[in-house]
Structures are given as C-alpha cells and as structure tokens.
Steps between C-alpha positions, in 0.01 A plus 500: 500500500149679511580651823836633344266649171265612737798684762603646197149649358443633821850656512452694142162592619624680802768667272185590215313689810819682612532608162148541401454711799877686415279569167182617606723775724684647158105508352323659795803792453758340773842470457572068488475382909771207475687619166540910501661586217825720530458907425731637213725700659595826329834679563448767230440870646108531587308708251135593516305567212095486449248494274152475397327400215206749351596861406699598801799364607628496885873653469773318583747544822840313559778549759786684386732334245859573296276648176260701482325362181475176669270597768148431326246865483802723619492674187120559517503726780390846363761755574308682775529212703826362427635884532303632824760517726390289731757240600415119613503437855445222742228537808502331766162472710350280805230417725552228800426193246699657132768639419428652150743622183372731267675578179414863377496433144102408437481498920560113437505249865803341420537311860347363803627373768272362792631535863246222644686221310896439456716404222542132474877559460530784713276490799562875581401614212164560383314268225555707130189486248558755228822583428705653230822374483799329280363184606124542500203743342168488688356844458164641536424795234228710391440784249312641221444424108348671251244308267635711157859433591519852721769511743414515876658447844597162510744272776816671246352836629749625746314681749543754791428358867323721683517602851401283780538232779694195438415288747202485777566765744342472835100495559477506146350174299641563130673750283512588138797487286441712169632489158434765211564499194626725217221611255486252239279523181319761737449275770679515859439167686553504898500156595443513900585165768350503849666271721321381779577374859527124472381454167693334187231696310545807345255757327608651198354773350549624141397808425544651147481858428414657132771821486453513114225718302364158351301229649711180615343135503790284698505110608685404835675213501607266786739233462737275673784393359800220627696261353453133519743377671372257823547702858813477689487193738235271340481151569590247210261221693214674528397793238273819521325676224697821429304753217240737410142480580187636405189493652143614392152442561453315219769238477631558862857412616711427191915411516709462248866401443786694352540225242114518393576873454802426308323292287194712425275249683336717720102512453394696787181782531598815286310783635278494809375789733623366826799247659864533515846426356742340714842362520511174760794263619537320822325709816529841271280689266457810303204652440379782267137587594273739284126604658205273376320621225792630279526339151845373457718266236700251677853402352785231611811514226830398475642890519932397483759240559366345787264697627077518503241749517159434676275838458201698449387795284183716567393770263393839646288774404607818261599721787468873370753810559514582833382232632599181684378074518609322836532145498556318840635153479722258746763349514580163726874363566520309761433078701250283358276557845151408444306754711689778355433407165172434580434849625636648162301330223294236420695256358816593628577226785498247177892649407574262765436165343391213632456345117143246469505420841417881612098370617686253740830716572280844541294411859853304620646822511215675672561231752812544535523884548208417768776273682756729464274779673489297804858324494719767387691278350520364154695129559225421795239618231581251269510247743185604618333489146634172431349365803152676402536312172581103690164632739332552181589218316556256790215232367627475146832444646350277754341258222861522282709381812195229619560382132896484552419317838302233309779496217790423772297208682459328194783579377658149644257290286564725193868397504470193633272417168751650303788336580305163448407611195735690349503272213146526423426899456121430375369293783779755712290791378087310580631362828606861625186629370327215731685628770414905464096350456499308828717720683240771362813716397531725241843597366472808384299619815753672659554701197215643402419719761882634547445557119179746598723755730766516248364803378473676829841425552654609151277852594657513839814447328449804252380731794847417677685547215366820374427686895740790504400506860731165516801743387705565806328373733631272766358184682699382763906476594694466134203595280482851456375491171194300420586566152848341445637206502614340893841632496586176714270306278373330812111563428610285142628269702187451777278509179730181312461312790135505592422464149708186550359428794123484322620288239634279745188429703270466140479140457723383254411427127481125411732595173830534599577732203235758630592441874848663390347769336323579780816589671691650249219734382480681799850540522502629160253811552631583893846620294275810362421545851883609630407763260134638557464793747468395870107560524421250217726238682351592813145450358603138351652433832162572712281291225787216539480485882135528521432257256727238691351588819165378316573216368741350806134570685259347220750170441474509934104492514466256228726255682810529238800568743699766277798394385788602272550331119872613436589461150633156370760600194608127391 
C-alpha cells in the first residue's frame, strides 16, 4: 500500500513539473509548451485603425468596405488630400530574396514574399509575411502628425510614385523606389526605399519639406499593424510566441501577447532614445528601426476588431519655410537568421526566442552553424551536435548508467525480499534499505545527473524549434523538410521504439505499479512526436541511440550482461 501512495505521489509530481514548467513558459512571455491555447479566429472584413495616447493621434487606415462612414479616420482626410487626383495603385518591386507590394496611399509595404523559403501549402510559392488581404492585415506604415492637431502626410496620404527601377538591374547592388506626397498642412513628405542585393533590409528615408510661409514642427510615426489571428499552418502540439516586441537598452527584449494588449496589461518602457518595434511569429519578424539617439514614445494598442498596433513616435524639430528635415530609418521583414539580425542592431537576434534557456540555447546554435559550415547539411548537423553533447557529458552519463548497472544486479534480491515480505511493508521497506547500504547503491543515482543536462537539452530543443534555417531543408531520402512532420512518420516510429528499447534495458522498478508506468509513460509523450518537425525527432533519435550504445557498454564492463525487462501487465 505505501508503494501504491508513493507510485502515485511520484505520478502527480511529474504532472506538477509538466505543468509548473507549462506555467513558467506563459510568465517568461511564451505561448503554453504542452497546452497552446486556440487563436480566435475572425471572419469579419480586416480593418486597421491606430492610435496614440498624448496630443496627437496616429490616423486610422482600413481596407475598403460597403460604407464609407464605417471605415474609421476616412472622414478626417483634409480635402487636398482626399481630392488630389492621385488614384491608389499597387507596386510591385523585387530583389533576388523579396518580392515587395507597395500600396500608394501613405507609400504603405503591404506584402512580402521571400523567394529563399516556400509556402508550407504550396511549395512553389514563396513564404508571405505582410499581406493585405480579405483574410489577413499585416502592414507596415509610416507618416506624419502634428502635435496641435495639424494635418500632415500620413499612410491615408495617397501619393505619386516616382520614376525609377523596380527591380535590381544588372551590375547594380540596390535601387530606390520613391513616394511623394501632396502638400499637406505645408509639408510634402517623400518617403524613399532602397532595396538592396540580398538583403531583407530596407532603408527608408523620410524626408519632409516646409512649402508653407509658416514654420512646421511634425512627429513621424512608425507602426506595424496585424491582426491576431495564429499563422497559417501552426502546430496544435507544440506552440510559438506570435506578437509585438519591444526592445531597449534599458529593459531589453520585451514580448507581449495580443490578449495582454486586449486587456490593458501591457507595462512595457514608454519612451527611450534607441531599440526597435517588432512584430515576431515562428521563423519571421518585422522590424521598424529608428537611428540611436532619437527620443521616441513607444506604443502597443488594440487599434480594431482583431487587429494590434506595435509602434513608435519621434518628435522633430520646427523645420522653417523653405526648408527640409531628413530622417533615415529601416525597415526589416524577413527569417529569424541570427547573423543577419545580428549585423542590424544590437538586440535584434533576441526576436528569435529561445525563452530562459537563451544562456544555454545561444552558444548551441553557434555550434551548430559551425557544423553546418563544414557538413553542408543540416540533419548530419544535428546529429553531429548531439554527439558533441554525449562526448561532453559522457561521465555524468557514465555514473547514471553504472548506477542502473548496480540497480539491475540487485535487483533479484530486491524482489526476492519483496515477495517474502509482501505482508510486512515496514520491515519490506528497512530490509531494502539494507540491501542499497551493502550493495553501496544509491537509488536515485542514476537520476541525478540525467537531471543536470536536462537543461541543455530543453535549449537544444528551443534552438531546433525556432532555426528558420531548419525550414526547407532536407536530410536524407523522404525528409526534405527538417521542419515538418515525417510524411511517412517513420522517424516517429524509429524514435517510439528506441525510447522503448531504453526503458527496456533500465532495470525494472521493484513496484509493479511504477514498473507499468514506466512503459506507458513513454508511450504517452512519443504520440507528440508523429507530430513534431523531422529535425526535433531526428535529434531525440541520435540522443536515444547514443545513450543505448552507452549503457549496453557500461552494463558490459561492469559485468551486468544487458538484457531486456519487457513489461509485465497482469
């Protein structure tokens, strides 16, 4: 009976640290690891409308719907802009890694779509960030506000596109793609994109220009705004934090959820002079960038139905008549790749989130770019880093498996005394501690220092999971894609039985209650598996084989012949 209480203790205390640990992800800013919650889905027409709190407001925008005095600021535009004569258009840019949409009105990036990595569901078509669509907003805008309520170019502002290249023509490294504006409140705003060879980067200059008689002080605004629906494709066993970011000097890399937002909870830094506003979700990010130095109010709102603004607002100087104020900023959209981001801004690599392991998860990445350099190959990487990690940890495992060794050659006398008596639990439980004393073996020795790499593991996990690099990229034969599921679901498979395999060649718990458990619980978990992309299963696969490969030697030296404990269900 008190190895039933005890079975059971131990069984809601694995369950508490599942969901302890399911816990601690929702308060370090992760969506829940075992138990993501579903996104509300919205099938109502996406409208975009923003603003910010202080004296100015940032205007609204919305695609086009049946009335007129439902689409939120529409009847704010001043009549020079909503009567100039310029009519909306769609432009269409690229380099050899984007394929860029502009919207005229405000000069607003209203999709990208990255040629380096496919569609999920259509694998000749390239991956879609932004878009602008019945079934999704994720727009980048930018614009002017007046602090007394003065009307200026904003992203309502339809503007003229001036002449110029639309893609990279050859020997050349970038071009420019130019927007002006009307005059507005006697300021014309040309907002200017260079797109470069190779880069997901793009420089964009606003430049305002006083036309009036009187002097002009303006504020630029950058903001991006989507709805918060999950992303198309996303796993329901294993969940990714989708949202806006901000990230400062000061209180560094800060996420928060749509529902936080919702809910007013959001207590992040509201005016720095350096950092960035982003927009992250699995392997993607978007990044508004503004030169260090600049004094700027920070905002993330609820802005419609559905949809969220992340943003920044930096106040300029009175420009005079005649003159003009030139503001260069950046703009990222594009994969989650490390050195890239790392190259941009400090900070920036931390959009892709390794959670409270990043110490442990940051240097297992370095190593495994390193491997990849000299592999070419991502699958053999991961087995190559796995292997690193047994090297590494090869005498911790050694003393866990010697420990198991000394378990399963006593493990005769430990049932043998419990069968005789199984009547008598008391002098059951001091005669098996008699045995562990002489036998000099200590129960939980074989679990204490698998309990120490845990957290390497978990890291490795996280770097896995969150690698775009993994996206599309094949190993050997039927995996093609490192980051789906085996379509055959034979790595699942491979991975259910050597986990079985493990548990069969652990000596076997004197409690027949936890003996079972020992079966089933593997079981249990290698069900996620079928569903995990192929490089996670592939890494749990490596550690599995290894780690038999260890112990059948250990139990060999130490003169316990391995052998197999196959489950007894009576």
């Amino acid at each position: 009976m008190n190895d039933i209480r005890r079975t059971i203790l131990w069984v809601i205390f694995g369950f508490s640290m599942v969901l302890l640990w399911d816990q601690w992800q929702v308060h370090n800013g992760q969506k829940p690891t075992f138990f993501p919650s579903s996104a509300t889905q919205s099938t109502k027409s996406p409208v975009v409308a923003s603003s910010v709190s202080g004296s100015a407001a940032v205007p609204s925008t919305t695609t086009p719907v049946a009335s007129a005095s439902s689409v939120p600021g529409m009847s704010t535009l001043p009549a020079d802009q909503a009567n100039s004569g310029t009519k909306k258009e769609r432009l269409v840019v690229s380099n050899d890694v984007l394929t860029l949409t502009f919207d005229t009105e405000g000069g607003t990036l209203v999709r990208s779509e990255f040629a380096k990595y496919a569609d999920m569901a259509d694998k000749k078509s390239g991956f879609v960030l932004l878009d602008e669509s019945n079934s999704r907003v994720y727009v980048a805008q930018s614009g002017l506000i007046g602090a007394t309520g003065t009307n200026l170019p904003t992203h309502k502002t339809v503007m003229a596109v001036l002449p110029g290249d639309r893609s990279l023509k050859e020997g050349k490294n970038q071009f420019e793609v130019k927007f002006e504006s009307p005059t507005v409140g006697g300021i014309k705003l040309v907002k200017t994109y260079t797109v470069k060879r190779g880069e997901y980067d793009l420089a964009v200059r606003h430049e305002m220009i006083n036309t009036g008689a009187e002097p002009v002080a303006p504020q630029l605004y950058l903001q991006l705004v989507r709805d918060g629906n999950k992303p198309a494709g996303e796993s329901s066993f294993y969940s990714t934090f989708t949202g806006p970011a901000i990230y400062t000097e000061a209180k560094k890399y800060q996420k928060v959820e749509f529902k936080d937002i919702e809910n007013n909870k959001v207590d992040v830094e509201k005016k720095a002079s350096n950092g960035y506003v982003a927009m992250v979700q699995h392997y993607f990010a978007s990044v508004w960038l503004l030169p260090d130095g600049l004094q700027r109010d920070l905002f993330l709102r609820k802005v419609d139905n559905n949809l969220y603004a992340a943003g920044m607002i930096t106040p300029l100087e009175s420009i005079a008549p005649g003159a003009s104020k030139i503001i260069d900023t950046k703009f990222y959209v594009g994969p989650q790749e490390e050195k890239i981001l790392e190259a941009l801004a400090p900070g920036l690599e931390l959009v892709k989130d390794y959670g409270w392991l990043t110490i442990l998860a940051k240097p297992l990445y370095w190593l495994l770019f390193r491997l990849h350099e000299f592999l070419q190959n991502w699958g053999w990487s991961i087995v190559a880093l796995v292997l690193l990690l047994k090297i590494a940890f090869y005498w911790l495992n050694a003393k866990a498996y010697a420990s198991m060794a000394k378990m399963k050659a006593v493990n005769p006398k430990i049932v043998e005394m419990r069968e005789r008596l199984k009547d008598k639990p008391q002098e059951m439980q001091q005669a098996m501690m008699r045995i562990y004393k002489e036998e000099k073996v200590n129960p939980m020795g074989g679990c204490f220092p698998i309990m120490i790499q845990i957290p390497v593991f978990i890291a490795l996990y996280w770097v896995l999971l969150s690698s775009v690099e993994m996206r599309n990229a094949p190993w050997i034969l039927w995996i093609q894609d490192l980051s789906a599921p085996d379509p055959y679901f034979i790595l699942p498979v491979v991975m259910t039985l050597t986990t079985m395999l493990q548990t069969a060649l652990n000596p076997t718990p004197p409690d027949p209650m936890q003996a079972k458990l020992m079966w089933f619980m593997p079981l249990i978990f290698s069900v996620m598996f079928f569903f995990f992309p192929a490089g996670l299963v592939l890494y749990w696969i490596t550690n599995n084989i290894l780690s038999i490969a260890q112990q059948w030697m250990i139990n060999t030296r130490m003169g316990v012949p391995p052998q197999f404990n196959l489950p007894k269900f009576k």
